[in-house]
VOVEX-74631 format. One line per field, with one value per residue (C-alpha): residue in three letters; x, y, z. Coordinates in steps of 0.25 Angstrom, whole numbers, m for minus. Example, Ala and Ser with C-alpha at 12.3 -4.5 7.8 and 13.67 -1.06 7.14 Angstrom:
BEGIN
rest = (Ala | Ser)
xx = (49 | 55)
yy = (m18 | m4)
zz = (31 | 29)
This chain:
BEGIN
rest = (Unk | Unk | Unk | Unk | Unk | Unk | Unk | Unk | Unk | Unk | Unk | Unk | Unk | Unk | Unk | Unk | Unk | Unk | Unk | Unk | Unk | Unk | Unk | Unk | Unk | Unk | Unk | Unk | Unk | Unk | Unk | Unk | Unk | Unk | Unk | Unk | Unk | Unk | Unk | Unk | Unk | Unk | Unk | Unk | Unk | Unk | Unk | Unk | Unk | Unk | Unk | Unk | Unk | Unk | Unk | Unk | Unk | Unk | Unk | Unk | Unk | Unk | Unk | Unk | Unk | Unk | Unk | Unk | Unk | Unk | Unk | Unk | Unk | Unk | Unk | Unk | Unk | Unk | Unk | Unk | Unk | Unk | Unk | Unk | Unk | Unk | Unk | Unk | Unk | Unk | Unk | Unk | Unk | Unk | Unk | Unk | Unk | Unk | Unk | Unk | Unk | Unk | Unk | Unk | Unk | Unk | Unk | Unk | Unk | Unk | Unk | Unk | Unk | Unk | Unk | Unk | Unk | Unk | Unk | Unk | Unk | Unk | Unk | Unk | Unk | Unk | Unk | Unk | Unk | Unk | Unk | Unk | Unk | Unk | Unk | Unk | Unk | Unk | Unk | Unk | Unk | Unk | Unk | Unk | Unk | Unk | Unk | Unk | Unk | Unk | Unk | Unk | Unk | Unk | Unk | Unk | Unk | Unk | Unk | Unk | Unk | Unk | Unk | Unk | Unk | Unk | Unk | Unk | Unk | Unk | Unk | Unk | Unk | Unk | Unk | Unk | Unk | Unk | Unk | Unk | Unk | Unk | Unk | Unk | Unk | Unk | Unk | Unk | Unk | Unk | Unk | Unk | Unk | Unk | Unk | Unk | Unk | Unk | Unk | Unk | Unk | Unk | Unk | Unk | Unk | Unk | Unk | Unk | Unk | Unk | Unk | Unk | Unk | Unk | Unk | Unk | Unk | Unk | Unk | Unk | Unk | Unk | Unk | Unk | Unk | Unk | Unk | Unk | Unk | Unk | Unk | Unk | Unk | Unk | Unk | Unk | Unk | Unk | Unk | Unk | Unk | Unk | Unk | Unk | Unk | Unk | Unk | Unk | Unk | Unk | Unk | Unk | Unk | Unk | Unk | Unk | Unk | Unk | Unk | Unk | Unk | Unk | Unk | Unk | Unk | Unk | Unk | Unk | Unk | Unk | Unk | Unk | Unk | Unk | Unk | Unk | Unk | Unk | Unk | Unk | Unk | Unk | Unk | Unk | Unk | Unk | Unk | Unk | Unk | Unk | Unk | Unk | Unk | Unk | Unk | Unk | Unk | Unk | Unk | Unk | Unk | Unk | Unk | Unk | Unk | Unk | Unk | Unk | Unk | Unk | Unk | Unk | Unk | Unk | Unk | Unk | Unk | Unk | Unk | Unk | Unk | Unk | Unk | Unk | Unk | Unk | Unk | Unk | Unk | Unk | Unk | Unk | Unk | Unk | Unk | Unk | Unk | Unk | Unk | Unk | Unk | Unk | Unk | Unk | Unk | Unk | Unk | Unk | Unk | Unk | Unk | Unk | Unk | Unk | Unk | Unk | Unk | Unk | Unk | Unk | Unk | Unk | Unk | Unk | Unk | Unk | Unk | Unk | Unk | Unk | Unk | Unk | Unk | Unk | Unk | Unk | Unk | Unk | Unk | Unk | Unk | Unk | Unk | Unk | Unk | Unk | Unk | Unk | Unk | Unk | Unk | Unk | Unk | Unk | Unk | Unk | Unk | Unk | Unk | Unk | Unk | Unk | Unk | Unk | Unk | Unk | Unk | Unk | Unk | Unk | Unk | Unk | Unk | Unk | Unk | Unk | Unk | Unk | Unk | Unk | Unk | Unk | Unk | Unk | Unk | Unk | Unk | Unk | Unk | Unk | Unk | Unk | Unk | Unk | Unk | Unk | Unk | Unk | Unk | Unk | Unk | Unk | Unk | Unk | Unk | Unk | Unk | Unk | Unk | Unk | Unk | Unk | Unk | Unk | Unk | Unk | Unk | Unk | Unk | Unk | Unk | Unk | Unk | Unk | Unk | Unk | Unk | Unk | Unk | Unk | Unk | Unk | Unk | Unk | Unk | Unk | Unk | Unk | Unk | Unk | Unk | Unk | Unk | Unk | Unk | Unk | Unk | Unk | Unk | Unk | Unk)
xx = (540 | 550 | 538 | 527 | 520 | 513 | 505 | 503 | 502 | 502 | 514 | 530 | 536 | 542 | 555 | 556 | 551 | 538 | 527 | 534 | 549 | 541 | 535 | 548 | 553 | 542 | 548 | 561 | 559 | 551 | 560 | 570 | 561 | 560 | 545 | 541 | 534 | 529 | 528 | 511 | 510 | 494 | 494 | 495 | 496 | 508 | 498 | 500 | 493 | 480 | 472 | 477 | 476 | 462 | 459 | 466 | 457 | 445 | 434 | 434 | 428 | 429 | 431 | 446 | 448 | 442 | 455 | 463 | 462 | 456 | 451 | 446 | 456 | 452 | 455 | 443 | 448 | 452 | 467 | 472 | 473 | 462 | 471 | 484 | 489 | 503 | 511 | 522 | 532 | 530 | 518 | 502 | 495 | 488 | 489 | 480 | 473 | 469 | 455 | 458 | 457 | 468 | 473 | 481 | 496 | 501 | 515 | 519 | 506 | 511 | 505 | 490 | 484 | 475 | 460 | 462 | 445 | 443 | 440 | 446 | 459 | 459 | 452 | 465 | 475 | 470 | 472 | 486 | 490 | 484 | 492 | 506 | 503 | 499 | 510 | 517 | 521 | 521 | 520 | 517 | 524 | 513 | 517 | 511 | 501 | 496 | 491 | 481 | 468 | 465 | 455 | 447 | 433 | 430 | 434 | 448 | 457 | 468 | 482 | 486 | 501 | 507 | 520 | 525 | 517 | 527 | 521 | 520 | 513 | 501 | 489 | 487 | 472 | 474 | 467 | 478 | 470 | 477 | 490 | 487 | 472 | 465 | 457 | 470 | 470 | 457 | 465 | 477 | 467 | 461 | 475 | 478 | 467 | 474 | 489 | 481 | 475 | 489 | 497 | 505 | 498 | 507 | 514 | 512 | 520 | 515 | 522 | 516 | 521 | 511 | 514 | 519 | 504 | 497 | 508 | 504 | 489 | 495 | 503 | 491 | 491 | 478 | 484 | 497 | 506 | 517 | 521 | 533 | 540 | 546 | 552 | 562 | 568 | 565 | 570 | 584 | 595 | 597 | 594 | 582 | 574 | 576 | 572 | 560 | 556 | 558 | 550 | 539 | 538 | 537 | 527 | 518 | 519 | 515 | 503 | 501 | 503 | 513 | 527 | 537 | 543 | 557 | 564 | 577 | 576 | 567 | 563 | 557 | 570 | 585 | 592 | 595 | 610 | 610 | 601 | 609 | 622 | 616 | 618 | 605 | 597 | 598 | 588 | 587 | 582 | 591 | 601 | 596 | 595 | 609 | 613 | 617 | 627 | 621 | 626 | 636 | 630 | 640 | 637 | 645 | 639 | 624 | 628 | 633 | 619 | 610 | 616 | 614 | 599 | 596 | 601 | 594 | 582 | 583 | 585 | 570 | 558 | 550 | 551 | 563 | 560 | 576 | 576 | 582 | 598 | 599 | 604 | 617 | 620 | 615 | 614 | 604 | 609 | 606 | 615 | 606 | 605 | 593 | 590 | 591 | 579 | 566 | 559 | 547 | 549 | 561 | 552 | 539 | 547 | 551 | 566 | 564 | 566 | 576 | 568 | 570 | 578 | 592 | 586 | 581 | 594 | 594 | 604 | 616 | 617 | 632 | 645 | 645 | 635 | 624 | 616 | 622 | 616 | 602 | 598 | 606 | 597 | 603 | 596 | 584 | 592 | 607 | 615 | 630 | 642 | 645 | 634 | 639 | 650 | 636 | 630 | 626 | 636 | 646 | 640 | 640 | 647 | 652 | 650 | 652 | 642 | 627 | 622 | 628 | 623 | 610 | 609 | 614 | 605 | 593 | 598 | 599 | 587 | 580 | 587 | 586 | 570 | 562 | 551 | 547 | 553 | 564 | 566 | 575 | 589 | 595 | 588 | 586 | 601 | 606 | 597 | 601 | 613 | 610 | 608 | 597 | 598 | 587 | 584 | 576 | 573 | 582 | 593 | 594 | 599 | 602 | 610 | 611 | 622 | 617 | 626 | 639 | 647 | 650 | 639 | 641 | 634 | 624 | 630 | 642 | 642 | 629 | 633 | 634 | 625 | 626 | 629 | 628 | 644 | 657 | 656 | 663 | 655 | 657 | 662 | 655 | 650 | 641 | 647 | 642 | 630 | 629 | 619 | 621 | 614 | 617 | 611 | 613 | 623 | 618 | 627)
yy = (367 | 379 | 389 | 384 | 378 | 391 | 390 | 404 | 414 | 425 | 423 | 423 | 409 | 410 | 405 | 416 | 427 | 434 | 445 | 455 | 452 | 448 | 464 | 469 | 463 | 467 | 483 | 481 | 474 | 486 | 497 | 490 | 491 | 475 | 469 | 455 | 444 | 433 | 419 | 413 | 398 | 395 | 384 | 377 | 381 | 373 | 361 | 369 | 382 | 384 | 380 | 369 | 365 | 368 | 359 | 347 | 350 | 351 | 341 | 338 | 347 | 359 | 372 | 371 | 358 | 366 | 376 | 364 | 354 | 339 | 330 | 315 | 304 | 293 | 278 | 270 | 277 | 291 | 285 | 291 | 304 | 312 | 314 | 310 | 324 | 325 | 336 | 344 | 337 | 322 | 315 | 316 | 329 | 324 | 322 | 312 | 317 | 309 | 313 | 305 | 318 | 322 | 336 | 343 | 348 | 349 | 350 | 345 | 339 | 350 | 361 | 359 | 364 | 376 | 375 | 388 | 383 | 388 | 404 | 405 | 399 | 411 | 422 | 418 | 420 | 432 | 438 | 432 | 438 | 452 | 448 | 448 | 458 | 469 | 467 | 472 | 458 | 464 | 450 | 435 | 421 | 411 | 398 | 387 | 398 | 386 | 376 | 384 | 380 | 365 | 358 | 354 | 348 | 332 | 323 | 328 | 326 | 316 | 321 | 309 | 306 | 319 | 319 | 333 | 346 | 353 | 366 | 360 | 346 | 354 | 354 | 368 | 369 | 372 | 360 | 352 | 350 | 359 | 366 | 379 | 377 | 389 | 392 | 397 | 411 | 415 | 413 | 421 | 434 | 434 | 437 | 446 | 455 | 455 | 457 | 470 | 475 | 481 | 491 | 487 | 473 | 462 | 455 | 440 | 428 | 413 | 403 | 393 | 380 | 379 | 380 | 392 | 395 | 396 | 402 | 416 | 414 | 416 | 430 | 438 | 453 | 445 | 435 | 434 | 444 | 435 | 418 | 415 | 407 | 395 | 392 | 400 | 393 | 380 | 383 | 377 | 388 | 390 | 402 | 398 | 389 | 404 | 412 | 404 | 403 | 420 | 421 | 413 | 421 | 433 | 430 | 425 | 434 | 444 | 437 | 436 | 452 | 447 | 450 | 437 | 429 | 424 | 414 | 404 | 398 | 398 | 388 | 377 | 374 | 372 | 386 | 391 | 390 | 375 | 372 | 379 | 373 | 359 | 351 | 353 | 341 | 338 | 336 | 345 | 333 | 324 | 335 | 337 | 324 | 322 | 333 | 340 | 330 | 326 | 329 | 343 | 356 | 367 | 377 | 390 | 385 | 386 | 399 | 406 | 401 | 405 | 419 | 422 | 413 | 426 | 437 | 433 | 431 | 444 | 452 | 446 | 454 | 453 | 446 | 438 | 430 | 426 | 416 | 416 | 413 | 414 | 427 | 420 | 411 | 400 | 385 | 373 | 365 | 353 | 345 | 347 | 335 | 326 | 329 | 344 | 345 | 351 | 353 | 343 | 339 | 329 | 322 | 321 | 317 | 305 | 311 | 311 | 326 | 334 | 347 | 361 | 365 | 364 | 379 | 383 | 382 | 398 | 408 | 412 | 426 | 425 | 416 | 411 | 410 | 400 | 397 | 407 | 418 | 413 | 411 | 408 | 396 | 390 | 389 | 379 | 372 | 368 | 379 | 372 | 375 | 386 | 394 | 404 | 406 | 409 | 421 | 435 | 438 | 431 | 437 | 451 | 461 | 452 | 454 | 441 | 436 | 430 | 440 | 452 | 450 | 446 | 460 | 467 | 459 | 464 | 479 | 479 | 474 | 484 | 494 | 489 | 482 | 493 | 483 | 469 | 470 | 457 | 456 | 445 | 448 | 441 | 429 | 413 | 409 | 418 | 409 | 397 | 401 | 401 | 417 | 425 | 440 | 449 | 464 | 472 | 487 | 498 | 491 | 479 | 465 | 452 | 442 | 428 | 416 | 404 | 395 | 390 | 398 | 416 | 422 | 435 | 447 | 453 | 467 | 471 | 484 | 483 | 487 | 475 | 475 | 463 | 449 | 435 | 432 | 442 | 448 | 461 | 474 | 471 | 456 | 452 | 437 | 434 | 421 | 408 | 408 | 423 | 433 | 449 | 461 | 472 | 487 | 493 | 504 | 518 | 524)
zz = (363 | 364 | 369 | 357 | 370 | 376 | 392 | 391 | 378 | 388 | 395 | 395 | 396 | 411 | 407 | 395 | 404 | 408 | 401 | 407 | 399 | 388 | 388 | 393 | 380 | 371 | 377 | 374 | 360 | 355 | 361 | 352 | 340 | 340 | 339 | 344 | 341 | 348 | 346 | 348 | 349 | 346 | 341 | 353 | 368 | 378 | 385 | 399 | 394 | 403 | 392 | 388 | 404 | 404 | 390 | 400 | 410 | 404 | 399 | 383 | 373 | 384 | 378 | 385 | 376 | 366 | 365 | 360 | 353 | 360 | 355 | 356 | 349 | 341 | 344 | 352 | 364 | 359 | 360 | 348 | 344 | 336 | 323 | 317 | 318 | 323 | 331 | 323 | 334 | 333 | 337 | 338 | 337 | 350 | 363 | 373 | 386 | 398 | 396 | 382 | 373 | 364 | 361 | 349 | 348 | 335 | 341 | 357 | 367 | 376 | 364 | 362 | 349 | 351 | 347 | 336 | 334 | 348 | 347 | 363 | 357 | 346 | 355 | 366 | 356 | 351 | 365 | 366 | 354 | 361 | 373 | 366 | 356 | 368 | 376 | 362 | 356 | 340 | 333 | 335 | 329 | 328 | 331 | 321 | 315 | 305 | 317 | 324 | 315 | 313 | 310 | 320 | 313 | 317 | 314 | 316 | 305 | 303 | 294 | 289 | 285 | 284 | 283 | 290 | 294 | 283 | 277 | 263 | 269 | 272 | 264 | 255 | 260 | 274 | 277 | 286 | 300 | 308 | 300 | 291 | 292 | 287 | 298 | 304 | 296 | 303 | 317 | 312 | 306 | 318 | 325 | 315 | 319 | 334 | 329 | 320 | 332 | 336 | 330 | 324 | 320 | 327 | 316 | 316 | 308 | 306 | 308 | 298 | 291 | 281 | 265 | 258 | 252 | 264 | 273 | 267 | 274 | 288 | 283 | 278 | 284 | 288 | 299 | 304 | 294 | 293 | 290 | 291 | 279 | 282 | 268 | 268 | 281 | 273 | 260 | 257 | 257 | 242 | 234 | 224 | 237 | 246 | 233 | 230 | 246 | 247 | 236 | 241 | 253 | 246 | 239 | 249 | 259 | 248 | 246 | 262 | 263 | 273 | 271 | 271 | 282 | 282 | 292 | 292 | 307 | 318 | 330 | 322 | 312 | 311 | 312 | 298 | 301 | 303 | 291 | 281 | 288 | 283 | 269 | 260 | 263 | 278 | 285 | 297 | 307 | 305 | 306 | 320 | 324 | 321 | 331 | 319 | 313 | 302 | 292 | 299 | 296 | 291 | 301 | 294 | 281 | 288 | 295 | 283 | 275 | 286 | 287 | 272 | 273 | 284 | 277 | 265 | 271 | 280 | 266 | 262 | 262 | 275 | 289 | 293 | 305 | 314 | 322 | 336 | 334 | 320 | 320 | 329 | 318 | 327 | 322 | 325 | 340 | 332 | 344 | 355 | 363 | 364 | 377 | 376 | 365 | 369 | 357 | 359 | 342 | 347 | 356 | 349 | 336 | 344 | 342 | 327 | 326 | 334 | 335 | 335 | 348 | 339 | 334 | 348 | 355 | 364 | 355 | 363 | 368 | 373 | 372 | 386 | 397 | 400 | 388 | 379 | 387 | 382 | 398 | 413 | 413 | 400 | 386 | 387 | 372 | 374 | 367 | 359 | 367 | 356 | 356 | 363 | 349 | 343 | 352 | 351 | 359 | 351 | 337 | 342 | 335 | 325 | 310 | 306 | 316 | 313 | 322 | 317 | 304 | 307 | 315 | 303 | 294 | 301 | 303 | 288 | 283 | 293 | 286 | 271 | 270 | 264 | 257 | 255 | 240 | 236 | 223 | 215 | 210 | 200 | 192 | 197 | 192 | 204 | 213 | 207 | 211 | 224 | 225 | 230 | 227 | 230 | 231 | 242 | 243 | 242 | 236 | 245 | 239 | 246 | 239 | 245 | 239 | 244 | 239 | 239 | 229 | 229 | 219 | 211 | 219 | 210 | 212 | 219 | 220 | 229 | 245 | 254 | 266 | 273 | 269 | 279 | 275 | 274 | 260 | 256 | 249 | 235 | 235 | 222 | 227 | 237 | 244 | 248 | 257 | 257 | 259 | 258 | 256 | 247 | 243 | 232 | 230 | 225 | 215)
């Protein structure tokens, strides 16, 4: 499962490397001023971690068993599996042994659930996170931070017919048997005691697809600091469903203490590029399972919105979180073959759903070379014959390139954040039509037209910064699908 099935939490993946590259780039990372996070999975372990071998070998209702989840099924002769629960991929939650014992994976049999009851299971993590965080690791992703607690009292509990395990099908009560459990908050306060014992604290962000309410619980000073925030990658691109999304946020992460999370792509979802270069309405599986045919996505049209989708979101007060690629302009590989796809979601779907490799082809560094320069070994995802159009090296130096604006982008916004201040220019008839203008500190305005026509700048004397299509200092309308940034001029 891309790396989400872990042998070894102290350890550097053999064909990424080993601990001492990993610290060699920790060295050079912080001599450029750059901190690094670190991906935890513990959830669930890979089925070949020493534990998990230990659990096989060992007798039921052993204390090895008891560091994941077995149980006994039902059916005269246990032959059916303990609950209904289903796996996230496709499929039973539950997995038969010869001994005629079943254990838990709420995604692929080859990723047990931990047993987060067990206090070896959160004593070991406790020392894993001391592990990467003393070799100077400054913060941590945690993988499926709402799975770890479930409940685990007898009789086990059956979910019925539910029809997805979408944030808004989950019940406001934290009582789902094992997503969003409160119990889970008592796990994460205890890590936030380790991430406090360094200086400075290792930051921390949850990824959790849970409801609005109840995401600001796992962003508390408290536990983890940060959660990211979905929505605004699922909000349709259109000024009053972004305005109402951003202020959402804001406001729960002031009410967490936490400051706001902001992301457009990442490894679960279609890149940003490709889902704005789509018609409203399509339904993005389909779309893949049609090798992206169905219906034609209009790629300059989706490059053009996802670059004003970014800069407004990186004028917004707190964390933008970039996904790999984006910053090239790069678009989902919705053609890859059948045979190339390794994302266990098209198997245990039964080839229902195409999966997420389409958004985990490797970036290219070059024009030519093999793979792009991602590797002499060739990329482990087939790379389209043009990718190499797409690369850093090609986008270098160009000021009309993706990657130069998005290095711009970032080097501005160092230089202009001073608070976490936004507030509204402009009253609700601006977003209706389909305008979102806002100011930051220190004279700082982003204005965004999303949609189809030029719209009146607010104020054309003020000095352009930075917009995400050409546009002159002083032009007096924003064009179609355009984001820019201007300060005040002082007089």
């Amino acid at each position: 499962d891309g790396g989400y099935d872990v042998a070894d939490y102290r350890d550097v993946d053999p064909r990424l490397g080993t601990l001492d590259d990993f610290d060699l780039l920790i060295g050079r990372a912080h001599r450029l001023g750059l901190k690094v996070m670190v991906d935890i999975v513990p959830n669930h372990s890979s089925d070949q971690h020493i534990w998990f071998q230990e659990a096989l070998r060992a007798a039921p209702g052993s204390a090895a068993r008891e560091r994941y989840i077995f149980r006994a099924g039902k059916g005269a002769h246990g032959e059916l599996p303990p609950t209904d629960w289903m796996s996230c991929f496709g499929g039973p939650a539950w997995t038969r042994l010869p001994d005629g014992w079943w254990y838990l994976h709420l995604f692929t049999p080859e990723q047990p659930d931990f047993n987060w009851d067990n206090p070896e299971v959160r004593e070991e993590f406790r020392r894993v996170l001391r592990f990467w965080a003393d070799r100077g690791v400054d913060g941590f992703r945690v993988d499926v931070a709402h799975g770890f607690a479930k409940d685990l009292a007898e009789p086990l509990r059956d979910i019925g017919t539910v029809s997805s395990y979408e944030p808004d099908d989950l019940p406001e009560d934290g009582s789902h048997p094992f997503w969003d459990r409160d119990e889970v908050h008592e796990i994460f306060r205890g890590w936030r005691k380790v991430f406090n014992e360094y200086d400075p604290p290792c930051v921390a962000v949850a990824e959790a697809w849970v409801r609005n309410s109840r995401r600001t619980a796992y962003a508390t000073a408290q536990e983890l600091g940060q959660a990211f925030n979905f929505d605004f990658l699922a909000a349709p691109l259109q000024a009053p469903a972004l305005r109402a999304s951003i202020d959402t946020a804001l406001a729960e992460a002031r009410s967490a203490g936490a400051t706001a999370t902001w992301v457009l792509s990442n490894h679960d979802v279609i890149r940003h590029a490709s889902r704005y270069a789509l018609p409203e309405g399509t339904d993005p599986e389909a779309w893949l399972l049609s090798d992206g045919t169905e219906p034609a996505a209009d790629p300059a049209a989706g490059l053009r919105r996802a670059l004003a989708a970014t800069l407004l979101m990186l004028a917004l007060p707190g964390s933008s979180y970039l996904y790999q690629g984006e910053e090239l302009g790069l678009p989902e590989v919705a053609e890859l073959p059948r045979e190339a796809l390794q994302d266990p979601v098209w198997a245990r779907s039964g080839g229902r759903l195409k999966g997420r490799d389409g958004c985990r082809v490797p970036l290219p560094w070059t024009r030519r070379g093999p793979s792009a320069g991602f590797g002499d070994g060739g990329s482990w995802l087939p790379q389209p014959e043009d990718w190499g159009s797409l690369s850093v090296q090609a986008q270098e130096g160009d000021p009309g390139a993706p990657l130069e604006l998005y290095r711009e982008a970032l080097r501005l916004r160092r230089e202009l954040v001073a608070d976490e201040a936004l507030a509204w220019a402009g009253d609700e008839s601006l977003t209706a039509d389909g305008v979102l203008h806002f100011r930051r500190s220190d004279g700082w305005e982003c204005v965004a037209n999303l949609s189809d026509a030029p719209r009146a700048l607010p104020d054309p004397d003020a000095e352009l910064l930075l917009a995400s299509a050409p546009l002159d200092d002083g032009a007096t309308e924003l064009p179609p699908w355009t984001t820019a940034w201007f300060r005040a001029r002082t007089h």
